[in-house]
C-alpha positions as CSV (number, residue, x, y, z in Angstrom):
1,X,-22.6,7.8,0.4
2,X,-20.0,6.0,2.2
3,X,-20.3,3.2,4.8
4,X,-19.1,3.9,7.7
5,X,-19.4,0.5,9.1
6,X,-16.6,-1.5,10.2
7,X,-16.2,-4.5,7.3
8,X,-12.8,-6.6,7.2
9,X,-10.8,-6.2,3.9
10,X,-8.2,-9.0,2.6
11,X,-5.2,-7.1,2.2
12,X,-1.6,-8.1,1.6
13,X,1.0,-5.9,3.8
14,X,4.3,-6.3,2.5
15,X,6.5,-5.6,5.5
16,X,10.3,-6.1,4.2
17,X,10.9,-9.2,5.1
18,X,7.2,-10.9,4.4
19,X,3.9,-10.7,2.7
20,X,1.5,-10.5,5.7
21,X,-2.1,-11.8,4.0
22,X,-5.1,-11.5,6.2
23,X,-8.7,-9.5,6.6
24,X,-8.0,-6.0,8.5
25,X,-10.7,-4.2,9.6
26,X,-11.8,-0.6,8.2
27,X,-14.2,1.7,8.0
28,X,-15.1,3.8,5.2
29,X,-12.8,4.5,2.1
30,X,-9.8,1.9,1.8
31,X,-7.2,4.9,1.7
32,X,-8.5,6.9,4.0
33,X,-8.8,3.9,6.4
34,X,-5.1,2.8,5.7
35,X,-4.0,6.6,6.5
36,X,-5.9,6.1,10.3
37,X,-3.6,7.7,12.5
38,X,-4.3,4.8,15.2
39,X,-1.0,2.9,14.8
40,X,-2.4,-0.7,15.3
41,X,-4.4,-2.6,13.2
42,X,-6.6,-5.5,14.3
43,X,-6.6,-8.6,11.5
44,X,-7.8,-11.8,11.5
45,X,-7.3,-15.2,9.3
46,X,-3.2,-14.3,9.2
47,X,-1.2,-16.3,7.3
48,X,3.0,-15.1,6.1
49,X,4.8,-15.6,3.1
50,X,8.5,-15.5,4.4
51,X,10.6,-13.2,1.5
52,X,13.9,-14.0,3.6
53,X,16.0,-16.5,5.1
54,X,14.4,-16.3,8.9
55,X,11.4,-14.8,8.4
56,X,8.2,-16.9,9.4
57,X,5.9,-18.8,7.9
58,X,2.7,-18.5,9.9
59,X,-0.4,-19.9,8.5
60,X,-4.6,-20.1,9.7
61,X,-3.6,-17.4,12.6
62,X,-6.5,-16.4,14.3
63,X,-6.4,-12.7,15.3
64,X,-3.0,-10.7,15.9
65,X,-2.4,-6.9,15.6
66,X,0.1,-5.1,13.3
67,X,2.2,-2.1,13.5
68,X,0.4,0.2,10.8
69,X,3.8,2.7,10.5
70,X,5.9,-0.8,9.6
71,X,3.2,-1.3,6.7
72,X,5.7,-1.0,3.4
73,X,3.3,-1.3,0.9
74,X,-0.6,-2.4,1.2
75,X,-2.7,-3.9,-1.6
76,X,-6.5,-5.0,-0.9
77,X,-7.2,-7.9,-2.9
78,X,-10.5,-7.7,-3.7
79,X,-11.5,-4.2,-5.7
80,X,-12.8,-1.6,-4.1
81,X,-16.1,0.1,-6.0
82,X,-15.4,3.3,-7.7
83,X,-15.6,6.2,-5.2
84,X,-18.6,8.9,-6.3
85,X,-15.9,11.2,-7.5
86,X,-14.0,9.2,-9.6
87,X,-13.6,10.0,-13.1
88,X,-14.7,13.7,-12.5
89,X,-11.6,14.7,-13.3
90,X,-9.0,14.1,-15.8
91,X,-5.7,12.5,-14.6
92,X,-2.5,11.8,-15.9
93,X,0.2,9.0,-14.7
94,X,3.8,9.8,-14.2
95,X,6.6,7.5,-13.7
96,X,7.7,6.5,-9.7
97,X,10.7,4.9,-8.6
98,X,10.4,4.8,-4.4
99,X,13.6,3.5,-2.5
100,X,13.1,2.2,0.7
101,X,15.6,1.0,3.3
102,X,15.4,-2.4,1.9
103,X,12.5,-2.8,-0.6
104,X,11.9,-0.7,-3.8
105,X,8.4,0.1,-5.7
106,X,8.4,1.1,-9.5
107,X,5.3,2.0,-11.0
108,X,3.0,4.7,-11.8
109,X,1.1,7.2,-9.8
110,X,-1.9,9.4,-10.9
111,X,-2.0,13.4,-10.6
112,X,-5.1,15.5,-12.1
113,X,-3.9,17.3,-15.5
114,X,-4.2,20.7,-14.8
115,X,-1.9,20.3,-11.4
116,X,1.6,21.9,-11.6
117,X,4.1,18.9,-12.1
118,X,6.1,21.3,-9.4
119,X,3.3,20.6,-6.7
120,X,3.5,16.7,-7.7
121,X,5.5,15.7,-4.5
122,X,3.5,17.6,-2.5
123,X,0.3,16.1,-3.4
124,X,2.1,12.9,-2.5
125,X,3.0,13.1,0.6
126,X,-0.2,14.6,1.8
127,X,-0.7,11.0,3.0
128,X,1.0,8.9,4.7
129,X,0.0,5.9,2.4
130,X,-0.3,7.3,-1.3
131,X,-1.5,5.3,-4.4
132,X,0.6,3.5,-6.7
133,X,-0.8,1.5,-10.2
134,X,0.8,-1.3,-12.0
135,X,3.2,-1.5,-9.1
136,X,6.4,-3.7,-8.9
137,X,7.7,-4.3,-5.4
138,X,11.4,-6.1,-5.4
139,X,13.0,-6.8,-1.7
140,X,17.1,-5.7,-2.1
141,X,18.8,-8.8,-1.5
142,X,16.2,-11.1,-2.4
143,X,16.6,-13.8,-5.0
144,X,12.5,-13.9,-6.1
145,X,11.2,-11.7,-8.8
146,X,9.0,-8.6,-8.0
147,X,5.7,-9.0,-6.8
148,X,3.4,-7.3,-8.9
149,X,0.2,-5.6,-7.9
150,X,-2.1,-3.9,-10.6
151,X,-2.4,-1.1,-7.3
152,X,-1.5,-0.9,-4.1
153,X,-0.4,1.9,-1.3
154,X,3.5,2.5,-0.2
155,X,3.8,4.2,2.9
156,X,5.9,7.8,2.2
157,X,7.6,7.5,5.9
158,X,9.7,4.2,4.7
159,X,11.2,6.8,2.0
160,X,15.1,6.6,0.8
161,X,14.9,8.0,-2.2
162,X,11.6,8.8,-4.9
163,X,12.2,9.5,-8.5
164,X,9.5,10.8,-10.7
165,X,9.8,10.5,-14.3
């Protein structure tokens, strides 16, 4: 069963610009929280990492809301347990290369084996916020090397350009 009590999650939000690390509050499933279709999120304990010249460097901020549709990609840092259903089925990782407006995510994304590769995209986007594992996220322009986050979720309506390999 899932909880469907509120509990605050430390996440990092990359926004473009800066890594946004606080607790955000959410109820139930991480993804399915993230993929709320309220557009504001509630955090507390804020602190920013500034990625460009400009950008600010907050830290031991209080409380402060965010602009969930500005979310580029979202990683909780501690793990979340294993959901009921997972490992019921068999899955299979495929190559992703996602180009947003000014930040790009390479990694790997998971699809169940007997799905048609030609639905793959579809099953993607049926989220706003979809999965990504072993994720690098690079900001164009930025002289700093990727971040890299074992898994975290990039938000399909910053989308450029995605390449599946």
């Amino acid at each position: 069963m899932i909880n469907v009590e509120a509990v605050w999650w430390k996440v990092e939000i990359f926004t473009g610009y800066q890594i946004v690390t606080c607790e955000m509050q959410m109820r139930g499933r991480f993804m399915q929280a993230l993929n709320d279709p309220e557009p504001y999120a509630t955090v507390h304990n804020v602190a920013t990492t500034p990625l460009l010249p400009g950008a600010p460097r907050l830290q031991s901020i209080a409380e402060g809301i965010l602009n969930r549709p500005a979310f580029g990609v979202v990683r909780h840092v501690d793990a979340e347990p294993p959901s009921p259903d997972e490992g019921m089925m068999e899955m299979t990782r495929r190559f992703l290369y996602f180009e947003g407006s000014n930040f790009t995510v390479k990694g790997s994304v998971e699809f169940p084996v007997a799905a048609d590769p030609k639905l793959h995209r579809e099953m993607l986007f049926k989220a706003k916020f979809f999965p990504v594992f072993d994720a690098s996220v690079a900001v164009v322009g930025a002289e700093m090397a990727p971040l890299q986050w074992p898994k975290c979720y990039v938000n399909r309506d910053l989308l450029v350009g995605l390449y599946l390999g």
